[in-house]
N, C-alpha and C positions, 0 to 999 in steps of 0.2 A: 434550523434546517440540518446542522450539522450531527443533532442530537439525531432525528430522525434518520438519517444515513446510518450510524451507529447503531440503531436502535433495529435496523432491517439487517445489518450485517450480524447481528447475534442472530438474529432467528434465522436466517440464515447457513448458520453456523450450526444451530441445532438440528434444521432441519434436514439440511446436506448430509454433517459429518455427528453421526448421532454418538452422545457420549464425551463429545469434544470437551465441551463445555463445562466437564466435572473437573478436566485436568488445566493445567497451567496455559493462560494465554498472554504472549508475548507482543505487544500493539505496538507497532513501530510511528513513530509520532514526533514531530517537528514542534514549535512552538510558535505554528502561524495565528494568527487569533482567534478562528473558530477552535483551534485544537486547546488553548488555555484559559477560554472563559469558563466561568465558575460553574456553571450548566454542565458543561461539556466533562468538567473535572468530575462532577455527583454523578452523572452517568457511568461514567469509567469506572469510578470507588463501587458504584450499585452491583458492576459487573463483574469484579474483582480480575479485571485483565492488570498484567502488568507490564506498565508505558515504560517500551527503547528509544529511548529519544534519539533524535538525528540531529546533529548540532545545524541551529540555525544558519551559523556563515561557514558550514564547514566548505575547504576545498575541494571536497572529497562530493561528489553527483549525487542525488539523490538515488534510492537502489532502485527507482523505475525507471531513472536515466539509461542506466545499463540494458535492463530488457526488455520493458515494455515499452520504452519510447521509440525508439528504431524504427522495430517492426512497426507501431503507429503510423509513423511520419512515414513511412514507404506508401502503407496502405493510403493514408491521407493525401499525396502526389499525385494519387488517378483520380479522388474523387472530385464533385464539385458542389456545389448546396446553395441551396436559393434562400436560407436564412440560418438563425440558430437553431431553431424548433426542428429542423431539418439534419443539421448539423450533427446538433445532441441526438438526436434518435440514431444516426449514422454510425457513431461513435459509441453508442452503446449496444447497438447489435452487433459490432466488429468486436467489443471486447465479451457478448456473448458469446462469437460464436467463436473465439479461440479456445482448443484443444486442453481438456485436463494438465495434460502433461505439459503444453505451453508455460503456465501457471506455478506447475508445481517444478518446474527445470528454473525459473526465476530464481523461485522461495530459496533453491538448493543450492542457486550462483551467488545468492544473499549468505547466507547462513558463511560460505566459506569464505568470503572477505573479511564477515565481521570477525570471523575466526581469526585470519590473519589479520586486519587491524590488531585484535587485541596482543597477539602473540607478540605484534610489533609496539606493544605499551602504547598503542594512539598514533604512534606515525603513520602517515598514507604513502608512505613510500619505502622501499628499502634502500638503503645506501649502502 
């Protein structure tokens, strides 16, 4: 199933952002079990992305903690759903129908931590 997610987000990728996909892609990736079974690995190598990993027990949120989970859990407060099937469909028309620039103000709030992470050699805080 996981492959298949993967497998929609490239063509998607192609299809959106034409060209993308000749240049460097950067897959940000934890090591929960769909993300390191051997499937998942051949798909990745097939696609030549190269996996950021996010440390497992890191301290540090994951980078959707930061932005897209918030604004979620706000949205999620008013709703209500009479099953999953309900649920899921709810939650993925909310994350359709959030704004380019929602998206891509994330990617950019991302980009500058890891920056300072590294700057800070791995520490998550400054002292």
């Amino acid at each position: 199933r996981y492959c298949e997610m993967l497998q929609k987000l490239r063509k998607a990728i192609q299809n959106k952002r034409r060209g993308k996909l000749r240049s460097k892609i950067l897959f940000l990736h934890d090591n929960a079990r769909p993300h390191t079974a051997n499937r998942t690995r051949e798909v990745l190598n097939a696609f030549k992305w190269e996996i950021f990993p996010h440390p497992p027990c890191s301290p540090d949120p994951a980078p959707s903690d930061y932005h897209l989970f918030p604004r979620m859990r706000t949205w999620l407060g008013t709703q209500c759903f009479d099953d999953d099937a309900e649920l899921w469909a709810g939650v993925t028309d909310w994350l359709k129908s959030q704004a380019t620039e929602f998206y891509d103000s994330g990617i950019t709030k991302l980009v500058h931590r890891y920056d300072k992470c590294l700057n800070l050699f791995g520490e998550y805080a400054e002292k």
